[in-house]
N, C-alpha and C positions, 0 to 999 in steps of 0.2 A: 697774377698775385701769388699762386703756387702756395696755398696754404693746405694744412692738412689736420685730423685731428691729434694732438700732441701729448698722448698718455690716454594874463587878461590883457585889454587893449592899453596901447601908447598913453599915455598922457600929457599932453600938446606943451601946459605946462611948462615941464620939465625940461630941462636942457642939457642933463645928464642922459648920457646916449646906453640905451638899453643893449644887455647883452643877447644873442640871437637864442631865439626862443627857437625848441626845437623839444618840448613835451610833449608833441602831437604828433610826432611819425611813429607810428606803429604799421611795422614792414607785416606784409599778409604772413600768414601761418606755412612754415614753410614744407609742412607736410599736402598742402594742400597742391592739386593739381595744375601742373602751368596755363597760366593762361595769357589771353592779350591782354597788354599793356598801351595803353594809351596816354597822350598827356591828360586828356580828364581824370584817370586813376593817379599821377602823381602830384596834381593839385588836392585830387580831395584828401588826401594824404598830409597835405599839411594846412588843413581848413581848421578854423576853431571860430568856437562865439558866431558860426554862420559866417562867416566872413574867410577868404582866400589869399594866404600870405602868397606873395611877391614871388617868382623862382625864374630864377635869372636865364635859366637854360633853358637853349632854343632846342624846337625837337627838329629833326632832319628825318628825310624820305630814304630808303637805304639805296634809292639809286642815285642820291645825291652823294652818299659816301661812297659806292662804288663808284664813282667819277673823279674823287678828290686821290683813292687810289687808284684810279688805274685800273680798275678791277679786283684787286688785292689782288697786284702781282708781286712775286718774289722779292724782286728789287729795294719792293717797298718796306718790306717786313724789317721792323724795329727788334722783334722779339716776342718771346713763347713763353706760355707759361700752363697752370693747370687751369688757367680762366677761360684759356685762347691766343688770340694771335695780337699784337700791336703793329698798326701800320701807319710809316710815315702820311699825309694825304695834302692836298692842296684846298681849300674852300674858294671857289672864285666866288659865292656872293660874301664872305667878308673880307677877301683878298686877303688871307694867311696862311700859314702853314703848323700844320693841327698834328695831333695824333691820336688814332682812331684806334680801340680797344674792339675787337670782335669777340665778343662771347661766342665760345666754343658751347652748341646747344646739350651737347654730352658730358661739358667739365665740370669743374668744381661752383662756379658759380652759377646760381640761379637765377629764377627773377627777386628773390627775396634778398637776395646780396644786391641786385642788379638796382632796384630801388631803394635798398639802405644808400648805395652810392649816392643814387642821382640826387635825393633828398638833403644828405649832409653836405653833401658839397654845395649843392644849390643855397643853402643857410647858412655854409660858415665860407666865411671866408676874412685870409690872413697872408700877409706876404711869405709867408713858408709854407702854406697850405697849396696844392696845386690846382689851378682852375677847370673846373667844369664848364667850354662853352656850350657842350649841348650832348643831346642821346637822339637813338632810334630804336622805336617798338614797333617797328613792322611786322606785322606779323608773328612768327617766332624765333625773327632776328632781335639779338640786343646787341647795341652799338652804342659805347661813351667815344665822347668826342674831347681831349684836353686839348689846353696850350700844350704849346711841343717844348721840349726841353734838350737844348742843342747836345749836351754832354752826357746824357744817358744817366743810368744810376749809380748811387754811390757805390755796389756791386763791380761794378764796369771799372772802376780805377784804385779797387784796391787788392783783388782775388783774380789767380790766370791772368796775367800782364803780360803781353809778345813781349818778347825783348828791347823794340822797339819803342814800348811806352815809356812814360816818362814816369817815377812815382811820386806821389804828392807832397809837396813839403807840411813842414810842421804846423806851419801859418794855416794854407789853405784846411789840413785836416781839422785844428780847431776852430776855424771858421764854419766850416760844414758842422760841426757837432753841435756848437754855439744855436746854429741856425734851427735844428733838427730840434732842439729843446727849446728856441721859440715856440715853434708850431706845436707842440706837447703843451708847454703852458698853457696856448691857447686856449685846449681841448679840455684841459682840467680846470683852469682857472675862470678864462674867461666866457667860453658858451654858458648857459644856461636851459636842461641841466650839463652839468660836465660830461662830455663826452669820452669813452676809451676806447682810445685804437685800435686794442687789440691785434695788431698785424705792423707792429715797428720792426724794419731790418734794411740791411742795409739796401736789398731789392728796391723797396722800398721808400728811398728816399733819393730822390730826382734832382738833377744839377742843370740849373740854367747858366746863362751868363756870367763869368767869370765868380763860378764855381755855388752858384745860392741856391743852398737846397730848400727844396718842399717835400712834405710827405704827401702819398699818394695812395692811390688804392685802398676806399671804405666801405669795403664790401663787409667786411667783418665788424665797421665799429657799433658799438652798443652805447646805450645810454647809460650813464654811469646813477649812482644811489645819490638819493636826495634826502633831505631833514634826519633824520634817529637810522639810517639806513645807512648799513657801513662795508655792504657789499651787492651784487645783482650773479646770482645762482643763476648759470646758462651751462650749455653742453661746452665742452672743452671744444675749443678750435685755436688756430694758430698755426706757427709755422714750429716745428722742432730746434731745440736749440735755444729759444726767443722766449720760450712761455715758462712762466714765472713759477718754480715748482710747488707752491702751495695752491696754486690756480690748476694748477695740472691733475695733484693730487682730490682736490675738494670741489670745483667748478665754481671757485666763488672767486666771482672779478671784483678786482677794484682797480684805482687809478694806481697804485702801486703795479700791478700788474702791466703796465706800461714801462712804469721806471724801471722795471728789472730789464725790461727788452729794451729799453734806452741802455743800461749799464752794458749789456752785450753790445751793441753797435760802439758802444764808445772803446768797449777792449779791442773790436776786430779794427778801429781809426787807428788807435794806440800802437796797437802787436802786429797790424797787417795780416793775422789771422782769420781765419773761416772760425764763424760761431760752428759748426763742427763740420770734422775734417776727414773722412775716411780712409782718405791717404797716409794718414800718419799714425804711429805706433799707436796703440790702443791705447795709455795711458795718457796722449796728446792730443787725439781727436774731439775730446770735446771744451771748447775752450773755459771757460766756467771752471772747470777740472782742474784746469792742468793752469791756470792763474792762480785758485787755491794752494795747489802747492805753494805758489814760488813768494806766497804774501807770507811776510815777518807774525809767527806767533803773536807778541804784541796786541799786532793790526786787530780791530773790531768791526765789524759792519754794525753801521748803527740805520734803525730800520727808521 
């Protein structure tokens, strides 16, 4: 993920399909000491009214995942980040082909990201959103398990291109952004409550099949304000570049705080720019900046 600090029951009834309830995940206290995780800790996580919602994700043995890679051998390695390692793997009991996150026990994420994940993903679910089939808590390995995603991230084909790549055309890039602000709507509109991502970028957002993105990676996300609540006061996190400067400056999230890190990925589709760039003259390294300049006086941001 490579993030860092940045500054009641159904009623049968009904036939209108309820939006996924997810007011009951309250991740452990993330000063408190690691401990094991089991799948009975991630059900009672999302129990209410005595009763045990539904969580689709299968838990796996880690010598079940060391088998699907290999052993996490090299070969296999998708990619690196500050969470840990990603590796292609094989599952022979559901005959596919997966990709397996290895939480690094000394990175960035803990077990309090590591259960924000398994919980949201297990509840939400959206064709832009990416699948969680399953985790392992063995011990003090943590292991997510997604669908694989043949094209890698939207990172991968628009920043650092060999010469040999090809670059996206106009179509596919609004297509991917299109897609990107499905799965955003989602999160705002349709969970209940709204969820924010807090960790939009282009890292971030994963190409399947002739080119449909999903976002990925919710280790960071938070439950957004509900009724007369017009924001949720937390420690800055995020990635640099992405987080929304009144978020930065105050710690007060909202669902806006997404759309700005939306408005970034949609400059870096547009300009083929790095949300920021240390390569380049100082006045152009950060893109936000240096798109300011070149907007017509005029032009307004309307909030």
């Amino acid at each position: 993920m490579g993030w860092c600090p940045c500054s009641g029951k159904s009623n049968n009834k009904s036939k209108k399909k309820k939006k996924p309830q997810l007011d009951q995940i309250q991740p452990p206290n993330s000063s408190e000491k690691p401990k094991t995780i089991s799948p009975v800790d991630v059900k009672k996580e999302t129990s209410k009214d005595g009763e045990t919602e539904h969580i689709a994700a299968q838990t796996f043995t880690f010598h079940e995942l060391a088998t699907a890679t290999k052993n996490f051998r090299a070969d296999c390695l998708l990619g690196e980040g500050g969470f840990g390692r990603v590796y292609k793997g094989w599952l022979d009991s559901t005959n596919q082909v997966v990709a397996i996150k290895q939480l690094d026990r000394n990175g960035l994420q803990g077990n309090r990201e590591f259960l924000v994940e398994v919980l949201m993903l297990s509840l939400l679910h959206h064709p832009n959103l990416v699948n969680l089939i399953g985790y392992c808590a063995d011990g003090d390995q943590r292991l997510l398990v997604y669908e694989y995603m043949p094209l890698g991230s939207l990172e991968d084909h628009l920043h650092d291109l060999p010469p040999n790549k090809k670059r996206l055309d106009w179509n596919t890039r609004m297509k991917i952004a299109a897609g990107a602000a499905k799965g955003l709507e989602y999160l705002h509109d349709k969970a209940n409550p709204p969820v924010i991502y807090r960790d939009l970028k282009c890292s971030n957002i994963l190409l399947g099949e002739d080119y449909h993105p999903k976002l990925s990676d919710f280790g960071l996300a938070k439950l957004g304000p509900v009724g007369d609540k017009t924001h949720v006061s937390t420690r800055v996190m995020g990635t640099y570049g992405y987080c929304a400067p009144e978020y930065a400056m105050t710690g007060q999230l909202t669902l806006k705080s997404d759309v700005y890190s939306f408005g970034v990925v949609l400059l870096e589709i547009i300009t083929g720019r790095k949300a920021i760039d240390n390569s380049k003259s100082s006045g152009e390294q950060n893109l936000v900046a240096w798109v300011s300049k070149h907007v017509p006086p005029t032009f307004q941001l309307i909030s």
